[in-house]
C-alpha positions as CSV (number, residue, x, y, z in Angstrom):
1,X,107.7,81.7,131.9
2,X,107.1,82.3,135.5
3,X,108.9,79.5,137.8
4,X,106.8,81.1,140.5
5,X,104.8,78.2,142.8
6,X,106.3,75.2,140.8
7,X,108.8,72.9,141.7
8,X,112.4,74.5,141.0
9,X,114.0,72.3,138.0
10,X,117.4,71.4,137.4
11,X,120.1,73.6,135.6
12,X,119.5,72.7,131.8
13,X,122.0,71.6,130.2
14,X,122.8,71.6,125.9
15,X,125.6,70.7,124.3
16,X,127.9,71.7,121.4
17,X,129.3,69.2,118.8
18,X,131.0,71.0,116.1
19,X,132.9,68.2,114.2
20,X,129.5,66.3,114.7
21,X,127.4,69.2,113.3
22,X,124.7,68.0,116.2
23,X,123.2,69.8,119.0
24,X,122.0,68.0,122.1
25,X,118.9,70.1,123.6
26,X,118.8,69.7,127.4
27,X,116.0,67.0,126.6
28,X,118.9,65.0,125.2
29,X,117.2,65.2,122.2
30,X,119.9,65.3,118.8
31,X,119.5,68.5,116.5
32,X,121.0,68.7,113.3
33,X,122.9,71.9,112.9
34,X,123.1,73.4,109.5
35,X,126.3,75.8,110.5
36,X,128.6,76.4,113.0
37,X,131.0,79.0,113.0
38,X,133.7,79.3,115.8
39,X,135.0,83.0,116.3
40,X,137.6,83.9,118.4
41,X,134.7,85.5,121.1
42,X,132.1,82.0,120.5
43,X,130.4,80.1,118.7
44,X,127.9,80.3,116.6
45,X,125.1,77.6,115.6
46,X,122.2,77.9,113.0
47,X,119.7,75.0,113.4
48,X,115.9,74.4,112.2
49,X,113.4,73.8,115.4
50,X,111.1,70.6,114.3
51,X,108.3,70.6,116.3
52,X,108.5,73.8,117.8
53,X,104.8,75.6,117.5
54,X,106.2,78.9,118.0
55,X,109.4,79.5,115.5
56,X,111.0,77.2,112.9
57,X,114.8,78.1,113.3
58,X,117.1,79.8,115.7
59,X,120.5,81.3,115.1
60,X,122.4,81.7,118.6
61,X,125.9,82.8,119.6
62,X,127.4,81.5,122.7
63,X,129.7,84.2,124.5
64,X,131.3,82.7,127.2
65,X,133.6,86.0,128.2
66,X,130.2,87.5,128.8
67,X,128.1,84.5,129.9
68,X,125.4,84.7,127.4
69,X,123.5,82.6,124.4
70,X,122.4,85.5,121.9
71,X,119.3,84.1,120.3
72,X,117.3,85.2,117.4
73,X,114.3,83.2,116.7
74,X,112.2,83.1,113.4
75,X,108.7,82.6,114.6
76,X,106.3,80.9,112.8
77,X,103.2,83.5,111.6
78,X,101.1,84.3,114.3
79,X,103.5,83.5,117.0
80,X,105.5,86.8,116.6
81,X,106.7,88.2,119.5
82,X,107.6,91.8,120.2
83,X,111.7,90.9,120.8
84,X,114.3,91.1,118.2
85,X,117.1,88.9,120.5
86,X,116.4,86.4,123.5
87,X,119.6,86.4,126.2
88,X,120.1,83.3,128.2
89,X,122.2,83.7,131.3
90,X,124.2,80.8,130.8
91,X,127.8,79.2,132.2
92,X,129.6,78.1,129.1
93,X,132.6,75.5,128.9
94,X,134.3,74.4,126.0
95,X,136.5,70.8,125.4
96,X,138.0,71.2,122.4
97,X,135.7,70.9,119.4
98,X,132.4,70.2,121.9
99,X,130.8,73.3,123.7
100,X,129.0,72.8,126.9
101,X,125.8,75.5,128.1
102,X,124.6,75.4,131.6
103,X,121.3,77.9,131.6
104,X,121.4,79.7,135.1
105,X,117.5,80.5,134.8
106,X,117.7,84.3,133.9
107,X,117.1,85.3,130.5
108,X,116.8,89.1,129.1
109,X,114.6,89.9,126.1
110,X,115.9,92.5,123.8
111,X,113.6,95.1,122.1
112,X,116.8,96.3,119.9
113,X,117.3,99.9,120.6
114,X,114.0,100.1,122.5
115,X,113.9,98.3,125.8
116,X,115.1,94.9,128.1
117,X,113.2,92.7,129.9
118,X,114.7,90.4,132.6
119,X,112.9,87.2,133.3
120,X,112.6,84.5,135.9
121,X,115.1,85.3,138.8
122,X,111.7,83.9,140.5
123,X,113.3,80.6,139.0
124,X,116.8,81.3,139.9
125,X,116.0,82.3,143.3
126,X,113.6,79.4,144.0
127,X,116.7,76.7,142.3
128,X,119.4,78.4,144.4
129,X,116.9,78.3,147.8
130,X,116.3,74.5,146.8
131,X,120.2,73.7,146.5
132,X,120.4,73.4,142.6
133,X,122.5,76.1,142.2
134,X,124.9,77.0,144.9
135,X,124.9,80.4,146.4
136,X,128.1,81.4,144.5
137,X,126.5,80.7,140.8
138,X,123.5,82.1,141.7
139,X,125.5,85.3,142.9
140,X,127.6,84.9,138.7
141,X,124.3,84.5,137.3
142,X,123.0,88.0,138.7
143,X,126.1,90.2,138.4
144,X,126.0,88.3,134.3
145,X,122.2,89.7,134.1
146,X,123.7,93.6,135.9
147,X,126.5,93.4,133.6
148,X,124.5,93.1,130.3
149,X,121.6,95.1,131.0
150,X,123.8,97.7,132.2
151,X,126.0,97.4,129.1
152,X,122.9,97.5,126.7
153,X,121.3,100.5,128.2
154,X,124.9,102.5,128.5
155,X,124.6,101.9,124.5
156,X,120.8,102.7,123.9
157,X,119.4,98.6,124.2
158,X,121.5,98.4,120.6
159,X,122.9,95.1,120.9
160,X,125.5,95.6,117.8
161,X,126.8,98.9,119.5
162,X,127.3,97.0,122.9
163,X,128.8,94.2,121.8
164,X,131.4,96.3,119.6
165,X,132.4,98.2,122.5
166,X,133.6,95.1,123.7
167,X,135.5,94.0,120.6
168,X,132.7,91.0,119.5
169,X,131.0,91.5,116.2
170,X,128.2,88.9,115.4
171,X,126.9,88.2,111.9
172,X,123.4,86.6,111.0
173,X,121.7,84.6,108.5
174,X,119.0,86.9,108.3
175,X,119.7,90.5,109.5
């Protein structure tokens, strides 16, 4: 989605409750979360997606050494779209036993061992120029966005080979 000629938003904001097996989305609404894992490199969350048109579940991994949410979708039939992971650009902090996302606009869609896709910097651009992020976290978000793309092509846009070369090893429900 294209940011471009609309009013910059906010930073959106989700949290992590692990003991309380709930996930707020940044429309404070509560999700149930049927699974969460905590690994030494993240956390993981598997969830259904009421409501959602477009898929039914998501499986995510938050990476905060690498500033990422690693999202596969399951889209619902005829929604399908030609990506195999969704990366959020996000700032991660963690209290304890609750995990805190900040999404710093930029997202990368993965074509797994194909191709990359970087979306809305229009949107990061246009919340940093608006004072909603400052200069410096704009400045993180981008060199986050360099630092994977450049670490995915380096291993052919493989995300499992990437990742390994950097000592994380996700699993998945369904892959």
């Amino acid at each position: 989605m294209s940011g471009e000629g609309s009013t910059p938003h906010p930073p959106k904001v989700e949290t992590f409750d692990v003991p309380g097996s709930v996930n707020v989305d940044p429309k404070g609404i509560t999700r149930t979360v049927d699974r969460y894992r905590v690994a030494e490199f993240g956390l993981y969350l598997a969830r259904p997606a009421p409501g959602r048109a477009q898929f039914h579940y998501l499986e995510s991994w938050l990476l905060p050494a690498l500033g990422l949410r690693v999202t596969d979708f399951w889209f619902n039939p005829g929604h399908e779209r030609d990506q195999d992971f969704y990366l959020d650009v996000v700032d991660i902090q963690r209290g304890g036993d609750r995990w805190r996302a900040t999404d710093l606009y930029l997202d990368i869609v993965l074509r797994d061992k194909r191709g990359l896709e970087v979306l809305d910097t229009d949107e990061l651009l246009a919340a940093a120029t608006a004072g909603l992020v400052p200069a410096a976290g704009a400045r993180a978000a981008l060199e986050t966005a360099y630092a994977a793309v450049e670490g995915l092509a380096r291993h052919g846009y493989d995300l499992v080979a990437w990742l390994s070369s950097v000592d994380i090893e996700l699993d998945w429900l369904r892959r």
